[in-house]
C-alpha positions in Angstrom: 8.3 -16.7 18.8 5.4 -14.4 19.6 3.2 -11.8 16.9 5.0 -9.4 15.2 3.9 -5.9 15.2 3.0 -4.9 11.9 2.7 -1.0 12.2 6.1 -0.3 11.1 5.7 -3.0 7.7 5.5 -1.0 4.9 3.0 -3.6 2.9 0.8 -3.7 6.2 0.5 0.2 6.2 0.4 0.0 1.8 -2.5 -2.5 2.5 -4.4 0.0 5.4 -3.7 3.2 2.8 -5.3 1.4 -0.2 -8.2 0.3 1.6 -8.8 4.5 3.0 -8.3 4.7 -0.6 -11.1 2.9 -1.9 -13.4 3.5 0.8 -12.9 7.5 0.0 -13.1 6.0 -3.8 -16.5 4.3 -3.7 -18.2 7.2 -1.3 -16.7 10.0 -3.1 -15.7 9.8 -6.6 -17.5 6.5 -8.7 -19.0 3.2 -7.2 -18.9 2.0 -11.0 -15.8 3.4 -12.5 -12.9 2.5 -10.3 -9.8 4.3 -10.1 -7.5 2.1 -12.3 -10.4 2.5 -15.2 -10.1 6.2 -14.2 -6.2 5.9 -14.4 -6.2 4.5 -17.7 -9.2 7.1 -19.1 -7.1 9.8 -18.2 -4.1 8.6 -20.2 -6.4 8.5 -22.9 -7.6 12.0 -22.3 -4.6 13.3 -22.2 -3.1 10.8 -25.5 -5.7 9.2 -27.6 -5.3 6.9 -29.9 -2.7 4.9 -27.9 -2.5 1.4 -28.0 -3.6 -0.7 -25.0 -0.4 -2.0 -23.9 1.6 1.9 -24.0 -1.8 2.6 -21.9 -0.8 0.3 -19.8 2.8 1.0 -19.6 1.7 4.7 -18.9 -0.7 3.7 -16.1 1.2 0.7 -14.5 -0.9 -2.1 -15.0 0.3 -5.4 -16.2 -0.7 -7.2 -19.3 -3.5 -9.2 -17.7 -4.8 -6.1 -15.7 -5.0 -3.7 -18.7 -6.6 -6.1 -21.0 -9.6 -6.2 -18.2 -9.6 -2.5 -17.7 -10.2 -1.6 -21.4 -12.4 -4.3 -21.8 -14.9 -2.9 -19.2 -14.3 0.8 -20.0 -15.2 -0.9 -23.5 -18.4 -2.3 -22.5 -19.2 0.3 -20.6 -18.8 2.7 -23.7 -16.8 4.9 -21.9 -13.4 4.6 -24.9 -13.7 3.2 -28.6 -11.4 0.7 -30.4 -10.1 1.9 -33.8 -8.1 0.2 -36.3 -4.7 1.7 -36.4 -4.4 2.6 -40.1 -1.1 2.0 -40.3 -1.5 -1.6 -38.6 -4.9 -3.2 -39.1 -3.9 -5.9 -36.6 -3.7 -3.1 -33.7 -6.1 -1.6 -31.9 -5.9 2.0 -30.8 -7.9 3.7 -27.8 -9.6 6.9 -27.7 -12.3 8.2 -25.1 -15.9 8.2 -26.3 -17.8 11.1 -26.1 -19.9 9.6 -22.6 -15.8 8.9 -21.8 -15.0 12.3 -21.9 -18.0 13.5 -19.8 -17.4 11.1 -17.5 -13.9 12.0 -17.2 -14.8 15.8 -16.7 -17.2 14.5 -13.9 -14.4 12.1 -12.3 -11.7 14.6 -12.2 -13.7 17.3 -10.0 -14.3 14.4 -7.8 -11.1 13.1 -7.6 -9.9 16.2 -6.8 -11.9 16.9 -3.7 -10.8 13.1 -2.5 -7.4 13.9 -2.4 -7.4 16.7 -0.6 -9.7 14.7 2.1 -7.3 11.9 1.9 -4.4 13.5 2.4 -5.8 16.0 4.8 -4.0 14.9 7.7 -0.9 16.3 6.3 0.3 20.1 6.0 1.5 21.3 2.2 4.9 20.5 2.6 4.1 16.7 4.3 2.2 16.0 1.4 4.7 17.0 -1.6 7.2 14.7 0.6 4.4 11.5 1.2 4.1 11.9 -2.5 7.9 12.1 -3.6 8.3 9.2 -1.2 5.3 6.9 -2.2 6.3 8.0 -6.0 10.1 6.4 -5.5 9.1 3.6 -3.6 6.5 2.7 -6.2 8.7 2.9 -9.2 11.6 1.3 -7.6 8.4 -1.8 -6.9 7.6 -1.7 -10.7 11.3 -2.1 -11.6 11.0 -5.2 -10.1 8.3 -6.7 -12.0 10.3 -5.7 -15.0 12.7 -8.5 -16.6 16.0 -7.7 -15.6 18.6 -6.7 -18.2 20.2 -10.0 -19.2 23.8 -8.2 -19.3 23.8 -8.3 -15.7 24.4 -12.0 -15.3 23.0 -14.6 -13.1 24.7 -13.0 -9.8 23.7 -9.5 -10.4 
């Protein structure tokens, strides 16, 4: 059995897109703030005070991932911890003031990125990449999801 030609495997080409991703990423928008820290600053931004697993939920990062995320946006003073008043065992997330600057800073960036990474694409190709990609990727985190146990062993 010889090689296989990977151009037409979608994890191969996923793999090839995410590395143009962080290579536009690093040079372009933040070589300290990466863009799942950016993902997850934004939520807050545009919610704050949630807690850091609906961050998570919100952003689609797992458990582990989100724990390590907050943690370094944390250190980095970029969101603050609170006590939930209603919970004192909960934590709740809000962008610092730095956070917010920074945030104002990344977006602009971001912004330009995008239109240099999907600049191969006319209007119309790039609403559909991003419908496609979008479908794709959710039907992806359904599968990480448990499954509903009324749908038996077989289903």
């Amino acid at each position: 059995m010889g090689a296989v030609d990977l151009s037409g495997h979608p994890g191969h080409l996923a793999r090839r897109l995410q590395q143009a991703h962080h290579l536009l990423w690093t040079t372009m928008v933040s070589e300290e703030v990466t863009s799942p820290q950016f993902a997850v600053l934004n939520a807050l931004v545009a919610e704050p005070g949630l807690d850091q697993r609906t961050v998570g939920e919100r952003v689609g990062l797992d458990r582990s991932t989100i724990a390590e995320v907050v943690g370094r946006l944390a250190r980095r003073e970029l969101i603050d911890r609170v006590r939930d008043p209603g919970d004192g065992r909960r934590r709740l997330l809000r962008p610092s003031a730095e956070g917010l600057r920074a945030h104002k800073r990344l977006t602009l960036r971001t912004a330009r990125m995008n239109q240099i990474f999907l600049a191969p694409l006319d209007a119309a190709e790039q609403t559909q990449f991003l419908d496609l990609i979008q479908r794709v990727a959710d039907a992806a985190e359904g599968l990480r999801r448990p499954q509903d146990p009324a749908a038996g062993a077989d289903g």
